[in-house]
C-alpha positions in Angstrom: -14.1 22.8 -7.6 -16.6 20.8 -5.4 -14.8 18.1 -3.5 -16.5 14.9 -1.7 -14.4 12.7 0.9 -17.1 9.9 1.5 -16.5 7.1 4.7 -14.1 4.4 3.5 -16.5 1.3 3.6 -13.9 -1.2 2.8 -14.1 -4.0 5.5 -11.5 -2.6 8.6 -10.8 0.4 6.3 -10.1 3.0 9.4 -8.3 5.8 6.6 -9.4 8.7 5.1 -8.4 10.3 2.4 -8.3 13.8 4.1 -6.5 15.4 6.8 -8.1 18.0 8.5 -5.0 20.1 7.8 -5.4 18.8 4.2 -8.9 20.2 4.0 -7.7 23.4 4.8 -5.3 23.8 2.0 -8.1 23.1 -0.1 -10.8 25.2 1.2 -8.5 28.6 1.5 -8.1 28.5 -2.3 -11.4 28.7 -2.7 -12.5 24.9 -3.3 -15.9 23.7 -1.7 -14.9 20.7 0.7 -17.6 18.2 1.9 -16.5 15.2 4.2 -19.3 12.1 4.8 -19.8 12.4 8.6 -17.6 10.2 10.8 -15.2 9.3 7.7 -12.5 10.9 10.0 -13.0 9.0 13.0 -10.9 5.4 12.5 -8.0 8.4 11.7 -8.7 10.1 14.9 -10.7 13.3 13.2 -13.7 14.4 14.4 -16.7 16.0 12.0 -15.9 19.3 13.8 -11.9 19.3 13.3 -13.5 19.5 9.1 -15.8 21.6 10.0 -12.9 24.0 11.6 -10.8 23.8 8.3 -13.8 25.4 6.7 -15.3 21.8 5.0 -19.1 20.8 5.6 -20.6 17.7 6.6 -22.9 15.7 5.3 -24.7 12.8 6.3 -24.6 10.2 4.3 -22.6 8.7 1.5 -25.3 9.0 -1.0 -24.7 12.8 -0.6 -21.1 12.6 -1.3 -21.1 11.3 -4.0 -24.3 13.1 -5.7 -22.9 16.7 -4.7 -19.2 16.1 -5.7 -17.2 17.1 -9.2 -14.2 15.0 -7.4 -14.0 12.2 -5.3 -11.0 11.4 -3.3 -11.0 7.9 -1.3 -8.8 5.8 0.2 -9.8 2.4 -1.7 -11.1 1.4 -4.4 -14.9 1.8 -4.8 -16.0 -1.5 -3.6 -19.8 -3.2 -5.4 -22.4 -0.8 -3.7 -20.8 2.3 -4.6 -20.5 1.7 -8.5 -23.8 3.0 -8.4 -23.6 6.6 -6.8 -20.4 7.2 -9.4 -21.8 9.9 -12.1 -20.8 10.0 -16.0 -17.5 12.9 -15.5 -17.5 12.3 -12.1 -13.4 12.4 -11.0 -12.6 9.6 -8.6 -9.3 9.9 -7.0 -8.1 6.9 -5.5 -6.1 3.6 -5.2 -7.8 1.5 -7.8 -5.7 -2.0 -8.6 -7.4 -2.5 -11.7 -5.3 -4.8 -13.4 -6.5 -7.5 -10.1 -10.0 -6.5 -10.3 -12.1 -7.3 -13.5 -15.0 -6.3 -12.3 -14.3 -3.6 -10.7 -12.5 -2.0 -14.1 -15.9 -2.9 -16.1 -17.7 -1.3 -13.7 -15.7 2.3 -14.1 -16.1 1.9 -17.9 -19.8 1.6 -18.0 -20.4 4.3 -15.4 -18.3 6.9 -17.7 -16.3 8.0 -14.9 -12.6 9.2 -14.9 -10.4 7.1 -12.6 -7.3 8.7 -11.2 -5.5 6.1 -9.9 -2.9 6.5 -7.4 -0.8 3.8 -7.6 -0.3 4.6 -11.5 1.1 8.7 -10.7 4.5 8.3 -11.9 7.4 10.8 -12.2 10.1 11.1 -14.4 12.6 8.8 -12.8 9.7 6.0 -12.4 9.2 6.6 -9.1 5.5 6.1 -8.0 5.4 9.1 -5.2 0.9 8.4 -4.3 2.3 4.7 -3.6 5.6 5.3 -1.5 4.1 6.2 1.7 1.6 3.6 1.9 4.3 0.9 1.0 6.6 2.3 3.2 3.9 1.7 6.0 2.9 -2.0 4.2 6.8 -3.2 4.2 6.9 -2.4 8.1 3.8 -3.9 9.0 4.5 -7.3 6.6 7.6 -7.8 9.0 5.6 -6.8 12.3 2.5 -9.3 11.0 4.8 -12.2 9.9 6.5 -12.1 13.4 2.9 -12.0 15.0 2.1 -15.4 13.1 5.3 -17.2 13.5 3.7 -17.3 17.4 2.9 -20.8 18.1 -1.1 -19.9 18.9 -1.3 -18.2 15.7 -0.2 -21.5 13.5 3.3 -20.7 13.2 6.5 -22.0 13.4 7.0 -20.7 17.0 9.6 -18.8 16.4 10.9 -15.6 17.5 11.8 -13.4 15.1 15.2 -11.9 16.6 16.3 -15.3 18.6 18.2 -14.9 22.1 21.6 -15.6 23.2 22.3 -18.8 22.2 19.2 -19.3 20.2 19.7 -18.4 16.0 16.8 -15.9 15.2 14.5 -16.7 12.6 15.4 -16.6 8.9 13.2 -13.6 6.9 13.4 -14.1 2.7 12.2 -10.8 1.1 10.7 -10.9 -3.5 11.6 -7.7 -4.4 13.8 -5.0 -3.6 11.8 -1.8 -3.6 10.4 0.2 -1.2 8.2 -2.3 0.4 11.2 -4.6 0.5 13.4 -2.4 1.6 11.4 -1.7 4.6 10.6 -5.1 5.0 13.8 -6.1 5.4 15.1 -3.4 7.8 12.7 -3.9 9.9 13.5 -8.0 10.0 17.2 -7.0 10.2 16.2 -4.2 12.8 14.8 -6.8 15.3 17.8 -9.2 14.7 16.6 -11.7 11.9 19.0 -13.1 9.4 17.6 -11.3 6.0 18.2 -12.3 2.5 16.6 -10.0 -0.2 15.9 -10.6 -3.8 15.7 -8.2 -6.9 16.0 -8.8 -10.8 17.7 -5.4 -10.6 21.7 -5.9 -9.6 21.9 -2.1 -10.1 19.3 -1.9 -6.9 20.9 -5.0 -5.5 24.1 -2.9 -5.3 22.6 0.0 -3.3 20.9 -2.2 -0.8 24.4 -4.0 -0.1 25.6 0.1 0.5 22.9 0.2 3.2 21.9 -2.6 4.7 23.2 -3.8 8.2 25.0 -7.4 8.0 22.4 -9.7 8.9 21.3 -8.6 5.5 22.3 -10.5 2.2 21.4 -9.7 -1.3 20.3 -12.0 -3.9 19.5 -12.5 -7.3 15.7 -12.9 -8.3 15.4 -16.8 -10.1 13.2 -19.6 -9.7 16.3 -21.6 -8.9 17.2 -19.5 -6.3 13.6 -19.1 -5.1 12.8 -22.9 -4.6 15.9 -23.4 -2.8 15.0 -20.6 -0.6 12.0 -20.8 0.5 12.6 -24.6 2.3 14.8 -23.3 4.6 13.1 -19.7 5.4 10.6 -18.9 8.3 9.2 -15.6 7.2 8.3 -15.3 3.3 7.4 -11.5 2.0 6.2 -10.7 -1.3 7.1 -7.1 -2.3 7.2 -7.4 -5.8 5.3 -4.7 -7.8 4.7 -4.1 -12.0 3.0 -0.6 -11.7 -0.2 -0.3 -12.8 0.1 -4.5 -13.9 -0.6 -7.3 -12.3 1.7 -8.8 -10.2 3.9 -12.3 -11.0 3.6 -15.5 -9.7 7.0 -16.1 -8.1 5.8 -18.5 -5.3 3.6 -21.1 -6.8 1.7 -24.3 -5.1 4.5 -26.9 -5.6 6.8 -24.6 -3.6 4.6 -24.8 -0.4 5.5 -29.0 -0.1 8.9 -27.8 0.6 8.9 -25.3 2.9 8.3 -26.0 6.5 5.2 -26.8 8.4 4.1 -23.2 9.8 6.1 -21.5 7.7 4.3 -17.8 7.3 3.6 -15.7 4.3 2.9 -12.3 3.4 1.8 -10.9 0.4 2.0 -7.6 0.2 1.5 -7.5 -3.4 -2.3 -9.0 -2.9 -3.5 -5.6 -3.9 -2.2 -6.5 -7.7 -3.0 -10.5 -7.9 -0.3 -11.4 -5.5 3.1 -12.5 -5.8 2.3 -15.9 -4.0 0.3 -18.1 -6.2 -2.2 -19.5 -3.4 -2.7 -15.6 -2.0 -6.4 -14.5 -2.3 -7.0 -11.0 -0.4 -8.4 -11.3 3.3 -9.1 -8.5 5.7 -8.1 -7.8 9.2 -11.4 -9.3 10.2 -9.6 -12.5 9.1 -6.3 -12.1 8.2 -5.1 -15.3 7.5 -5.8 -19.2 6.1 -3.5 -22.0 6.0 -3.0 -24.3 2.9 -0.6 -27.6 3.6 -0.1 -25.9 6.6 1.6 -23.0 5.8 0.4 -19.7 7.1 -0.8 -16.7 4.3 -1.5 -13.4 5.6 -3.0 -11.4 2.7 -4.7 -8.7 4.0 -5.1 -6.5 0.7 -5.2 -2.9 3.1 -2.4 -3.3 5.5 -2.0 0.3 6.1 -5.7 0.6 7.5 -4.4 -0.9 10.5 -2.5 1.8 11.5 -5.0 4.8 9.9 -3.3 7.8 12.0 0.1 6.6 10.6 -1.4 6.3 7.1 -3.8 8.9 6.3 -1.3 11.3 7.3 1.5 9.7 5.4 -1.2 9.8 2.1 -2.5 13.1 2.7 0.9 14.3 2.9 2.2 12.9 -0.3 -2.1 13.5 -2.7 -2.3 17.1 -1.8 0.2 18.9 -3.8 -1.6 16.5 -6.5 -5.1 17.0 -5.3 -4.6 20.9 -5.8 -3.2 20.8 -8.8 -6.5 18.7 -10.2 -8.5 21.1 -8.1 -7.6 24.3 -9.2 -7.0 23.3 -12.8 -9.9 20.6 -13.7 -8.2 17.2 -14.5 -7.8 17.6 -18.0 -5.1 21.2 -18.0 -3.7 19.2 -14.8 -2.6 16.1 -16.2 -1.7 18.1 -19.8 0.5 20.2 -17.7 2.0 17.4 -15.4 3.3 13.8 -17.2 3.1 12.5 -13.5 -0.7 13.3 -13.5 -1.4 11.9 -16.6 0.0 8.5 -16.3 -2.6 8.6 -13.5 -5.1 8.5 -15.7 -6.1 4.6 -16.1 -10.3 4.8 -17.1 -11.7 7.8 -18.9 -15.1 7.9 -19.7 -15.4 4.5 -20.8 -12.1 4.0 -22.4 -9.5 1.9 -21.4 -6.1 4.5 -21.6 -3.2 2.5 -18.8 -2.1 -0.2 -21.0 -1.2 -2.8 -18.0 -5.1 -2.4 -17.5 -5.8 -3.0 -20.9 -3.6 -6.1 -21.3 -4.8 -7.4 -18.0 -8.4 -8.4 -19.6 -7.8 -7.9 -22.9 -9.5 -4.9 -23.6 -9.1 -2.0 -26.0 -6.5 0.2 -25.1 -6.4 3.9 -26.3 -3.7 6.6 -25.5 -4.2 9.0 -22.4 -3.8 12.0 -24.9 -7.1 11.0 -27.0 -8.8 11.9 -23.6 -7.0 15.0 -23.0 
């Protein structure tokens, strides 16, 4: 198969969807591997450390794309690349759909087939193309909120962990998963008191297992929520409906009652947000304040850290990647469920449901594709 790794143009998008040592797993079975030049370089890669693993380079994106059978990115195609995607073409990516209207109507008219990573799900609904990047988002939300509890930066002024006599800061955490999870050991990690909600008392018992004792579990309501959220410093939403988009569990009311510099951080911005003022920013321009509380949305969090990430993705898309590659994507997602629930646009047709139901558009099962 001919495989194309274009530059991530996403604003502050420093990933790329390849290792070098990625490339080279794919090349030695026989797959043609051509990298945009430079795409490597926010990751620390140069076009010759490709070129070494037996992948060529070529100039520009235009090429990528018009020389490739399968596409793998980072992001989501953003507006001036809907154009270079071919009828067939296999794009292999992080999509979001269900947050992104345009975006989705775009893939259906170009008659592409969107593999989308965030959708791969195994048998015991884990989502194994998501994990490492929300392992990487739930550490960073911690690390950013207690950046922007700083006084200069608009918050609170408080530090995170405290000092002797001095309480440390109080951290609430929507959603015990793995951004959560991570979220909240890293708050309890630096000496915040933590309190962590799920809907899921099953998961609400293995976090108590776990967790150090500055950490305390909590059921998911809105009761719970608005009485929360006026005494917490650090707000993170980690809630996530694969595939779907995510709940409102913070809405504009509930930012009267919280403190003045208050900070929050949607990690779920990605998917709509968790936070009902959230709208995505970048790391250009991380954050706004409304009634002066502090949102930090940045919808790539991960790209700020792109030699962490890309070899935390690349780690977990290959085994994936060469199954698609050496199979086509039609025997690899007939021989692998996982694969298959991928599958969210197919030449024109709508086949992830949550996509379907997010704009109200025909939905048709993955098999009629297959």
């Amino acid at each position: 198969m001919i495989i194309g790794v274009p530059k991530e143009i996403k604003n502050n998008e420093n990933r790329v969807a390849l290792t070098p040592a990625g490339a080279m797993e794919l090349t030695k079975r026989g797959h043609t591997l051509y990298v945009q030049s430079t795409a490597g370089l926010g990751s620390g890669y140069e076009d010759s450390d490709y070129e070494k693993a037996g992948a060529s380079i070529l100039a520009t994106i235009e090429d990528v794309y018009d020389t490739a059978e399968m596409i793998m990115k980072v992001k989501e195609p953003i507006e001036s690349e809907y154009s270079l995607i071919k009828k067939d073409q296999l794009l292999f990516t992080y999509f979001h759909f269900a947050s992104h209207e345009p975006l989705t109507k775009a893939m259906i008219e170009n008659g592409s087939v969107c593999l989308a990573y965030e959708t791969v799900e195994l048998s015991d609904r884990s989502l194994p193309l998501l994990i490492p990047m929300s392992e990487v988002a739930g550490r960073m939300a911690t690390q950013c909120g207690a950046k922007y509890l700083e006084k200069p930066q608009k918050g609170r002024g408080i530090l995170l962990g405290g000092v002797p006599g001095v309480p440390p800061a109080k951290v609430l955490v929507l959603g015990g998963g793995i951004v959560g999870t991570q979220a909240a050991k890293m708050a309890a990690g630096l000496g915040a008191q933590v309190t962590i909600l799920d809907i899921n008392l099953n998961r609400l018992r293995e976090l108590e297992d776990f967790m150090p004792a500055n950490v305390t579990t909590m059921y998911s309501s809105e009761y719970n929520i608005r009485r929360l959220v006026k005494y917490h410093d650090l707000i993170i939403g980690a809630v996530l409906i694969p595939g779907a988009k995510a709940p409102n569990l913070i809405t504009r009311d509930m930012l009267q009652t919280m403190r003045k510099g208050t900070v929050l951080v949607d990690v779920a911005v990605d998917q709509g947000g968790c936070i009902e003022t959230c709208r995505p920013t970048t790391h250009a321009d991380p954050i706004f304040i409304i009634d002066d509380i502090v949102h930090y949305c940045v919808a790539n969090m991960p790209g700020a850290v792109p030699y962490t990430s890309t070899i935390a993705l690349t780690n977990a898309t290959l085994p994936y990647a060469i199954q698609l590659a050496d199979k086509g994507w039609q025997k690899a997602c007939q021989e692998d469920t996982a694969l298959k629930k991928g599958l969210n646009v197919v030449n024109g047709k709508v086949v992830y449901k949550g996509v379907a139901d997010a704009f109200g558009l025909e939905y048709e099962d993955a098999n009629s594709v297959l």
